[in-house]
FINU-968618 format. One line per 10 residues: number of its first residue (from 1); their letters; for each residue z, y, x of N, C-alpha, C. Coordinates in steps of 0.05 Angstrom, whole numbers, plus 32768, in hexadecimal, padded with zeros to 4 digits. Atoms other than C-alpha are relative to their C-alpha. Example, Ala and Ser with C-alpha at 12.3 -4.5 7.8 and 13.67 -1.06 7.14 Angstrom:
REM FINU-968618
1 = AS = 8000,7FE8,8012,809C,7FA6,80F6,8000,8018,8012 | 7FFF,7FE8,7FF0,808F,7FEB,8111,800E,8016,7FF1
This chain:
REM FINU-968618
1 = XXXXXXXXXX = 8009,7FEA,8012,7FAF,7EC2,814C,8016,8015,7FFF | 7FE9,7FEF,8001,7FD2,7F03,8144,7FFC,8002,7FE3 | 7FF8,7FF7,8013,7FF5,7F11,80FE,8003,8015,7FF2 | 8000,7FE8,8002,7FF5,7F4B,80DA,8014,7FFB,7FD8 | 7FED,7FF1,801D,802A,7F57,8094,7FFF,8013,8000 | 8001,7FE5,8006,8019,7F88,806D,800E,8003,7FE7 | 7FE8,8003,8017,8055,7F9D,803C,7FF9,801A,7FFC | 8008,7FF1,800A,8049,7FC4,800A,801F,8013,7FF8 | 7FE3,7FEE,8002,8087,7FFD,8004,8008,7FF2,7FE0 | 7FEF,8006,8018,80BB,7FF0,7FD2,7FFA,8014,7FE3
11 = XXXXXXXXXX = 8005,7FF9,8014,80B9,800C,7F8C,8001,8028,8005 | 7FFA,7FE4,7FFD,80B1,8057,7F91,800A,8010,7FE2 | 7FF2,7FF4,8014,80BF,8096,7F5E,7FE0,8008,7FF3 | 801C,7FF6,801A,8080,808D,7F29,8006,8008,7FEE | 7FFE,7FE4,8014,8074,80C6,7F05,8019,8011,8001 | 7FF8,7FE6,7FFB,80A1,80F1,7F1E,7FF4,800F,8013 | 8007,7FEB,7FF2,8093,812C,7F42,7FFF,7FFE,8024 | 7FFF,800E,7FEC,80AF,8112,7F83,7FFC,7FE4,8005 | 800F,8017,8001,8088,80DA,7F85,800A,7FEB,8020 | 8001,800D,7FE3,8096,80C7,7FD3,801E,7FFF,8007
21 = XXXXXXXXXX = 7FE4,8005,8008,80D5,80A5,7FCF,8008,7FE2,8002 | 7FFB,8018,8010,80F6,8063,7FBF,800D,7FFD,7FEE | 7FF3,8001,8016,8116,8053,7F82,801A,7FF0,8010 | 7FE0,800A,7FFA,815D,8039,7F80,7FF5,7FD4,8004 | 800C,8010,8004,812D,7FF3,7F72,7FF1,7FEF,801B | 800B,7FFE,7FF3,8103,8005,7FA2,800A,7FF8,8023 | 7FF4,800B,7FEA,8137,8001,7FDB,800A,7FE7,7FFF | 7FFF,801D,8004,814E,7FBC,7FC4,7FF3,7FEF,8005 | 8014,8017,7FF1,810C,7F94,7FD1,8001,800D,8013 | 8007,8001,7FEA,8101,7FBC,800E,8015,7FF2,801A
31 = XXXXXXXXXX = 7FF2,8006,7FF6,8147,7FA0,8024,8002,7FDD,7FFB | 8003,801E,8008,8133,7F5A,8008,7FE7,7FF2,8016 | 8019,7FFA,7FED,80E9,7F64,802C,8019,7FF4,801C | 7FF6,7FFB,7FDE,811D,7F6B,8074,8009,7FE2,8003 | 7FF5,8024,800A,8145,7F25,8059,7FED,7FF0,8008 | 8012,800F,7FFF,8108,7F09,8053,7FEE,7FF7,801A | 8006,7FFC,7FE5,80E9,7F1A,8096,800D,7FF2,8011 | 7FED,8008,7FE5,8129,7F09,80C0,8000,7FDB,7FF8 | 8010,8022,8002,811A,7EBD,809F,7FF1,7FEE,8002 | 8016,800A,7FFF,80E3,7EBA,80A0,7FE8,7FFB,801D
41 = XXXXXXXXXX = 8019,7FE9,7FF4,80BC,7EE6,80DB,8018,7FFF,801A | 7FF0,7FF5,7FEF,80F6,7EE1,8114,7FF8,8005,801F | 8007,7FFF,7FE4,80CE,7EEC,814B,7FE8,801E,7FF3 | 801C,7FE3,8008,80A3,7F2F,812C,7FFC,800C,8011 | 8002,7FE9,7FEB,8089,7F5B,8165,7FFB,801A,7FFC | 7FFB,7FEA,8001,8081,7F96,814A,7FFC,8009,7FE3 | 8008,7FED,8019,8083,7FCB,8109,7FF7,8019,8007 | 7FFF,7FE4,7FFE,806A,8001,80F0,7FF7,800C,7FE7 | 8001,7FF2,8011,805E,8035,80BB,7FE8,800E,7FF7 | 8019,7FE6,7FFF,802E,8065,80A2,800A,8022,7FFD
51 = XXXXXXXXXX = 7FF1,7FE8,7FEA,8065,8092,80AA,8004,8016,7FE5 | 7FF9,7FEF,801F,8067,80AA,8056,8023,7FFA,7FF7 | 7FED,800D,8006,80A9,80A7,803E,800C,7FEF,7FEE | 7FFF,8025,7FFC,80A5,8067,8019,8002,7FE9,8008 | 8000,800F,7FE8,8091,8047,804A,800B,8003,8016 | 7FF2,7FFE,7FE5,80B3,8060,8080,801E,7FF2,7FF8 | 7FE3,8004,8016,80F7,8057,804A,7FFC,7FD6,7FFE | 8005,801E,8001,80DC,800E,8042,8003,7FEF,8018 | 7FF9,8006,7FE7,80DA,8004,8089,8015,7FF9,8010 | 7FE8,7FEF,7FF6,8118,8021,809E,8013,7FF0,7FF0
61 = XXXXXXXXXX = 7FF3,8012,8005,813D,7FF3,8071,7FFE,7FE7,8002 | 8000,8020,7FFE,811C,7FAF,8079,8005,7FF9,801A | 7FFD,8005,7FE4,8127,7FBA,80C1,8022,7FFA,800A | 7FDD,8003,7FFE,8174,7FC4,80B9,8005,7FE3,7FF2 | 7FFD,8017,800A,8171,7F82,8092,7FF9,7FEC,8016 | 8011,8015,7FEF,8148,7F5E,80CA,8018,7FF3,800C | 7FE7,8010,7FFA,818A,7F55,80ED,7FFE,800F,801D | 8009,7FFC,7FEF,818B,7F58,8138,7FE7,8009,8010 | 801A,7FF0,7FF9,8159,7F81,8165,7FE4,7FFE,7FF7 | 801C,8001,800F,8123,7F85,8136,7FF0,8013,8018
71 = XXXXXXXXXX = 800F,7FF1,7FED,80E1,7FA6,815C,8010,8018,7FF0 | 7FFE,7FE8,800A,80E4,7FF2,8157,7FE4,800D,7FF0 | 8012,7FFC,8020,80BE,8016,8119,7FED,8013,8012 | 800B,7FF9,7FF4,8083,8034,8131,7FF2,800F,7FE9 | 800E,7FF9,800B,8055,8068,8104,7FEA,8007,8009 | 8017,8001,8002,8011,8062,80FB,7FF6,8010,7FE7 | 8006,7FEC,8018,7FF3,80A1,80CD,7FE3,7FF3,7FF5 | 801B,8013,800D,7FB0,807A,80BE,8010,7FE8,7FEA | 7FF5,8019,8013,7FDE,8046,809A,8014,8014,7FE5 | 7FF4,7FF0,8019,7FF9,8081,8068,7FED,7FFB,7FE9
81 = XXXXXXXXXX = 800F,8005,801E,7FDE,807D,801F,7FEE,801C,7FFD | 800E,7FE7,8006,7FA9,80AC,8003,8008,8013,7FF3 | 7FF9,7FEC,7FFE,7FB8,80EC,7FED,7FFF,8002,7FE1 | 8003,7FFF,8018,7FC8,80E0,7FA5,8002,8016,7FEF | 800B,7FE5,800B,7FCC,812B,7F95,7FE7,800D,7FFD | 8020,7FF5,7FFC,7F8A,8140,7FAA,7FF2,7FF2,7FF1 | 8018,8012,8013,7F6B,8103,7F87,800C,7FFE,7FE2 | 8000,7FF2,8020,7F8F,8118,7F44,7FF6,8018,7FFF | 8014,7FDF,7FF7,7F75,8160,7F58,7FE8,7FF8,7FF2 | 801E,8009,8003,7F37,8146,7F54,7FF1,7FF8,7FE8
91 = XXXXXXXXXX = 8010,8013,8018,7F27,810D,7F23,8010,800F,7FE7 | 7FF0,7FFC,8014,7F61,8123,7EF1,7FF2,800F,7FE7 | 8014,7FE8,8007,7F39,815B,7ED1,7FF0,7FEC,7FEA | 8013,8015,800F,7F08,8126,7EB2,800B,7FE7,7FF2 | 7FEE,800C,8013,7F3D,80F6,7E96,800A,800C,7FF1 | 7FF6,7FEC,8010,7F59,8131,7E73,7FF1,7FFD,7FE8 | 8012,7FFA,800E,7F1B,8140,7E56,7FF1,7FE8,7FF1 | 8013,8015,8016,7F06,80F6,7E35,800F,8009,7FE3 | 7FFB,7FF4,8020,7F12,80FC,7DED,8015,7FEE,7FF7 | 7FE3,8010,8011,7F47,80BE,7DE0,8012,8008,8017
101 = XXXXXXXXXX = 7FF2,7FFE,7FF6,7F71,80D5,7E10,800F,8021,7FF3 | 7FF6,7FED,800E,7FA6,8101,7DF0,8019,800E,800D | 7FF7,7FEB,7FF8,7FC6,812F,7E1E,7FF1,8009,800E | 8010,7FE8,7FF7,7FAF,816D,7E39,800B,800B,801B | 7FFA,7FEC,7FE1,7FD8,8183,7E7C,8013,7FE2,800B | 7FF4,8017,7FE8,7FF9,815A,7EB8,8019,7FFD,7FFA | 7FE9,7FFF,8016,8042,816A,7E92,7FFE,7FEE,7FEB | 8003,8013,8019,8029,8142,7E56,8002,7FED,8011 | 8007,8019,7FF9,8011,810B,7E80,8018,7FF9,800D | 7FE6,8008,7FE6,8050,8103,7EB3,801A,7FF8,7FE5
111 = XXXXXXXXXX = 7FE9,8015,800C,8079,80F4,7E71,7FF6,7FF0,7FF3 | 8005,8009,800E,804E,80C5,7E55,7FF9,7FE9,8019 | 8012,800F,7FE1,804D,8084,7E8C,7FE7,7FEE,7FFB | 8019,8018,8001,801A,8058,7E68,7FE9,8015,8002 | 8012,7FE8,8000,7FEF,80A0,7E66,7FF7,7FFC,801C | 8000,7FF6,7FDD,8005,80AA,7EB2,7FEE,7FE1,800D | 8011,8015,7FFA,7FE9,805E,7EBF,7FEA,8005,7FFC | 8017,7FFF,8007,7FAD,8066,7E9F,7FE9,8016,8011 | 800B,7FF4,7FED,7F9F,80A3,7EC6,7FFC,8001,8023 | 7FFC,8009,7FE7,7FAE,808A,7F05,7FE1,7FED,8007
121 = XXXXXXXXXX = 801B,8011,8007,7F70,8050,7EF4,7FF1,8010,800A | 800F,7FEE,8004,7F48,8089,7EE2,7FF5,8011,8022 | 7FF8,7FF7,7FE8,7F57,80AC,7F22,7FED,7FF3,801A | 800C,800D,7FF2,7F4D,8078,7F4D,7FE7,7FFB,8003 | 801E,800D,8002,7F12,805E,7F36,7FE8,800B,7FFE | 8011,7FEE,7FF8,7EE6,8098,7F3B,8005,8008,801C | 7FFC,8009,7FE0,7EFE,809A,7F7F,7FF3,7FEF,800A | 8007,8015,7FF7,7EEF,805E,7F8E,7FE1,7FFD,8007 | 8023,8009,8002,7EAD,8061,7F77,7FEF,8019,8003 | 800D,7FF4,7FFD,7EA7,80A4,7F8D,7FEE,801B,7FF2
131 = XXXXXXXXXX = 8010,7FEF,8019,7E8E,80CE,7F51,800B,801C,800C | 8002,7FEE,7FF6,7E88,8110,7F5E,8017,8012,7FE8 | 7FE2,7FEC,8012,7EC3,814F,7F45,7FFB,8010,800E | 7FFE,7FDC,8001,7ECE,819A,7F46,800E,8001,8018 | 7FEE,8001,7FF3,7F06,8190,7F6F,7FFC,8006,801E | 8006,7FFC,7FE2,7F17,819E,7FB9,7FF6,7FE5,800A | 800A,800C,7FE7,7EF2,816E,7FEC,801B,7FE5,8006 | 7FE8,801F,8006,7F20,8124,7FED,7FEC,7FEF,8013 | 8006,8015,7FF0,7F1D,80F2,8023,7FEC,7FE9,7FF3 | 8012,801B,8014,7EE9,80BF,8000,800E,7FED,800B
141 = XXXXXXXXXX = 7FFA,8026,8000,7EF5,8070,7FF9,7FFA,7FFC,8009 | 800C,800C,7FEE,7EC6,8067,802A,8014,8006,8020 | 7FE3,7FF1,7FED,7EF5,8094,805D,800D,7FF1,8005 | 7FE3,800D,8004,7F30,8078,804A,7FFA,7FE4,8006 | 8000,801B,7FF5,7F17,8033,8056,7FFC,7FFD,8020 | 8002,8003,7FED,7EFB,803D,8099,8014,800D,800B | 7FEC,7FF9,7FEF,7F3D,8064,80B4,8014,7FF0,7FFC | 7FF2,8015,8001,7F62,8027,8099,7FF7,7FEB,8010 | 8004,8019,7FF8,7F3D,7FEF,80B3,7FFC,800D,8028 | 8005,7FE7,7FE8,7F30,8024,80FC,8020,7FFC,8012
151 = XXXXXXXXXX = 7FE8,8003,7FF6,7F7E,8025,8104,800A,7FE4,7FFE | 7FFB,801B,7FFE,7F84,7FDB,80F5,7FF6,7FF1,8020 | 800B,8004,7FED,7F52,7FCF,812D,8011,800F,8019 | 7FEE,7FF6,7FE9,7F7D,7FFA,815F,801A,7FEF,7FFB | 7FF1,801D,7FF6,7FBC,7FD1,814B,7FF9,7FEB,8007 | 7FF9,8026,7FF6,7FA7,7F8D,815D,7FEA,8005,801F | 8007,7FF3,7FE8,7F82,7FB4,81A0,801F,8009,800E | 7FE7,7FFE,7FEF,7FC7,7FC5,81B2,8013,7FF0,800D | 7FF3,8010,7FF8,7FE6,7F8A,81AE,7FF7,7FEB,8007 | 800E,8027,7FF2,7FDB,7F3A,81D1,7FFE,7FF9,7FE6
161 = XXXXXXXXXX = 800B,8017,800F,7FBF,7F07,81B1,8022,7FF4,7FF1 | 7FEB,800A,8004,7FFA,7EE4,8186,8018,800E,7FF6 | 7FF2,7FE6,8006,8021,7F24,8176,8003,7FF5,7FDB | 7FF2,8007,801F,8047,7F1D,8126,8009,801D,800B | 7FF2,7FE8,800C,8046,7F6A,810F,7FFF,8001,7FE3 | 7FFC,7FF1,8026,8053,7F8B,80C6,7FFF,8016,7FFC | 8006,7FE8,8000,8039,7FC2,80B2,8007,800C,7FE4 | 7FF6,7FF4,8015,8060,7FE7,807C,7FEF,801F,7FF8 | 8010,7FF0,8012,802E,800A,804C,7FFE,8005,7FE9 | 800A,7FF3,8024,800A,8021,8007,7FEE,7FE6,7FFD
171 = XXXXXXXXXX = 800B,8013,8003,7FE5,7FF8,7FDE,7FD7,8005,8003 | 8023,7FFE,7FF9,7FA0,801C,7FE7,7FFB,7FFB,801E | 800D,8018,7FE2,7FA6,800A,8039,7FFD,7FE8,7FF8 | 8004,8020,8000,7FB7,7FC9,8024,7FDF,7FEE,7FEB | 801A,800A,800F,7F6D,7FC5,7FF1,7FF2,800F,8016 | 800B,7FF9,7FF1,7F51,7FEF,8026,7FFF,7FE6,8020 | 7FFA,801A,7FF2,7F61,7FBA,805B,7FEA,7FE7,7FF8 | 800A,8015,8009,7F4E,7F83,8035,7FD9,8001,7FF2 | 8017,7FF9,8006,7F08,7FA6,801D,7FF8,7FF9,8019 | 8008,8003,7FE0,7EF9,7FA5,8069,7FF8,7FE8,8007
181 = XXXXXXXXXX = 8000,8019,7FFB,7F0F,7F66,8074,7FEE,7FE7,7FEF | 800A,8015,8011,7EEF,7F38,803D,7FDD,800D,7FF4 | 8015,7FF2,800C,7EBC,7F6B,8029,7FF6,8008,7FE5 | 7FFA,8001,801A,7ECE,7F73,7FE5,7FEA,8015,7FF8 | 800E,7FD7,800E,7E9C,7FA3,7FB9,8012,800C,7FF3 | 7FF7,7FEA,800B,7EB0,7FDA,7F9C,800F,7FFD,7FED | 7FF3,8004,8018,7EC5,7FBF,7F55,8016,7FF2,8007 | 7FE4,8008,7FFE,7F03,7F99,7F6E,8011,8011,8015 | 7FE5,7FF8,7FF5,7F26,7FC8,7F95,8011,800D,7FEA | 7FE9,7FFB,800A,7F44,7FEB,7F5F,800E,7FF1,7FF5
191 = XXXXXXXXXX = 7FED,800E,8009,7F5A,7FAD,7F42,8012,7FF2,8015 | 7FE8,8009,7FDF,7F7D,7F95,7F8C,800D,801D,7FFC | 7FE3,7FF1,7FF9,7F9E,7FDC,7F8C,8011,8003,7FEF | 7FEF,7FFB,8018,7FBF,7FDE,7F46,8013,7FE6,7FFC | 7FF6,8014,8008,7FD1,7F9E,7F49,8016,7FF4,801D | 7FFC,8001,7FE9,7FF4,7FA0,7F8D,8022,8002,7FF5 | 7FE9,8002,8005,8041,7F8F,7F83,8017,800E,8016 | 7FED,7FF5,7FEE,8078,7FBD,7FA2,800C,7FEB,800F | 7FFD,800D,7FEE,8090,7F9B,7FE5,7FF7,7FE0,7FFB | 800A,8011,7FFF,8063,7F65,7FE1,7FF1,7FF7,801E
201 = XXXXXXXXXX = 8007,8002,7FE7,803F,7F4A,801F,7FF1,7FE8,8000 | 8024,800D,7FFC,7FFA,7F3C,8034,7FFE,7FF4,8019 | 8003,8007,7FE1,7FED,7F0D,806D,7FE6,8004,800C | 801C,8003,7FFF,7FB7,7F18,8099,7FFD,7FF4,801E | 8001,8012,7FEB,7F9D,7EE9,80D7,7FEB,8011,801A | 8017,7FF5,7FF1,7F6F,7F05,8115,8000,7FEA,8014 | 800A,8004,7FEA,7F52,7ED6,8140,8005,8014,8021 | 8007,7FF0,7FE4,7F56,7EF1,818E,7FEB,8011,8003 | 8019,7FEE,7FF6,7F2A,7F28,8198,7FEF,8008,7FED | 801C,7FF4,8010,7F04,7F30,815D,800B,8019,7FF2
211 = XXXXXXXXXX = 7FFD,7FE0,800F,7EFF,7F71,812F,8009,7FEF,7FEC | 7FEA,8007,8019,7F21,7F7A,80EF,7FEF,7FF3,7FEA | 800E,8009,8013,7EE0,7F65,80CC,8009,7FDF,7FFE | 7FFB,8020,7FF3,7EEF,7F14,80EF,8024,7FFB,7FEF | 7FE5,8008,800C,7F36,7F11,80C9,8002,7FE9,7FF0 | 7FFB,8010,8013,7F53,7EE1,809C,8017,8006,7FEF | 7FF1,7FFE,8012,7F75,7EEA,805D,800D,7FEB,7FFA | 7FFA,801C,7FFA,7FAD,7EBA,805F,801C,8003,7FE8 | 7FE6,7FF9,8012,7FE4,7ED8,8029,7FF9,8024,7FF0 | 7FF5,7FE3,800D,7FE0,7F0D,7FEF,800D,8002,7FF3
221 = XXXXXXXXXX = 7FE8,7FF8,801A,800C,7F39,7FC4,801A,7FE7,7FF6 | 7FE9,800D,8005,8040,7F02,7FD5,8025,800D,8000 | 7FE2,7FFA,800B,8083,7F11,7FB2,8019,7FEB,7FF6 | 7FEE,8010,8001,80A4,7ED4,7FB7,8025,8005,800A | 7FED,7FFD,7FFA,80DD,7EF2,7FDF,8017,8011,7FE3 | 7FF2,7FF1,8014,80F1,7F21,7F9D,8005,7FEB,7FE7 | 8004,8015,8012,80E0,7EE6,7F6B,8017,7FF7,8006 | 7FF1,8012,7FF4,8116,7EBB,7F93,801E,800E,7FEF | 7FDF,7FEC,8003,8154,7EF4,7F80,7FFD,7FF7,7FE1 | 7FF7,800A,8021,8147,7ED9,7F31,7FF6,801D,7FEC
231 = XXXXXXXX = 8005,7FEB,800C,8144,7F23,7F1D,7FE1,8011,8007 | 8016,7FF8,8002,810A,7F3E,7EFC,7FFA,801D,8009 | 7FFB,7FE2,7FF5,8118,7F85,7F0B,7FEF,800B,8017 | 8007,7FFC,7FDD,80FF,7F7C,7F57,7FE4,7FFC,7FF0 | 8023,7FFC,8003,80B8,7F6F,7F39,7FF4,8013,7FF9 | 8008,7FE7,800F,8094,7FAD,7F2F,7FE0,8009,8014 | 8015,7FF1,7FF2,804F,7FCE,7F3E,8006,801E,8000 | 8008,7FED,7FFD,8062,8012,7F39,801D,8011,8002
């Protein structure tokens, strides 16, 4: 069977402005993530990215941890995350406007993080499900799933049978993925993407030859490698 790890980037910069980043946190599991790999994974054939800089930053250090000639990092723009500006663009507007919600502009909300959570939900989940906005024109959930599970199907077309890659990503490839794969409806993906643990890692199995529908889900949102360091710190969704 070929292998596929899918690690979810290290802790980024939520609710700030520069959002596409890693935290000082953030580079710590992804340098724990590399530890973990070179113990675990010493025969990996290849990585790669989606080429955001999270993930690329996530990459780029678990690889220097790997030890000796790790593969070389490869980017894949189908495995970037969705366009979380445009889909606050969009839905935001209408979380504003419910009535218990008590700020009024994107300034209020960015200092308030249980606000900024809540809207994020919000966000998502008319996404998800599609509801219609004022807004400019946004990749749908349906999109976004089939150019995830599309570029999945071209990695394991590229490589033999037996191949151990890792694909350093976001957590909506990784519910996008897994929608594909298991066939999840609609109502649990937002709870697989919120609940998706910075550098955690999803295993997934492919039989020889089949499509990405034929997979097996064989490891999720495991964070045992951060658990192991004692410190709670490394645990974080966001």
């Amino acid at each position: 069977m070929t292998v596929i790890y899918l690690i979810r980037h290290g802790q980024a910069a939520f609710g700030a402005r520069e959002y596409d980043r890693l935290s000082p946190i953030g580079e710590r599991q992804a340098r724990i993530v590399g530890h973990h790999m070179r113990r675990c994974l010493p025969q990996l054939d290849g990585l790669c990215s989606g080429g955001m800089v999270r993930q690329d930053r996530t990459a780029k250090i678990a690889r220097e941890a790997m030890g000796e000639a790790p593969p070389p990092l490869r980017t894949v723009p189908a495995f970037a995350e969705y366009d979380h500006v445009a889909l606050f663009k969009a839905y935001l507007p209408s979380f504003l406007a419910s009535p218990d919600v008590e700020v009024a502009s994107l300034e209020e909300l960015m200092a308030d993080s249980k606000m900024l959570e809540r809207a994020l939900r919000h966000v998502l989940a008319s996404w998800i499900n599609e509801l219609p906005h004022e807004g400019a024109p946004v990749l749908s959930w349906t999109e976004f799933c089939r150019r995830a599970a599309n570029a999945m199907e071209q990695l394991l077309a590229a490589h033999g049978p037996g191949t151990r890659l890792a694909v350093f990503t976001s957590g909506g490839i990784i519910t996008a993925l897994l929608r594909e794969l298991l066939g999840l409806p609609q109502r649990s993906a937002l709870g697989l993407t919120v609940s998706l643990y910075n550098a955690s890692v999803t295993q997934l199995y492919f039989p020889q030859e089949d499509p990405v529908g034929e997979g097996l889900l064989m490891g999720y949102n495991n964070i045992t490698h951060l658990e192991m360091t004692g410190d709670r710190d490394l645990i974080t969704f966001r």
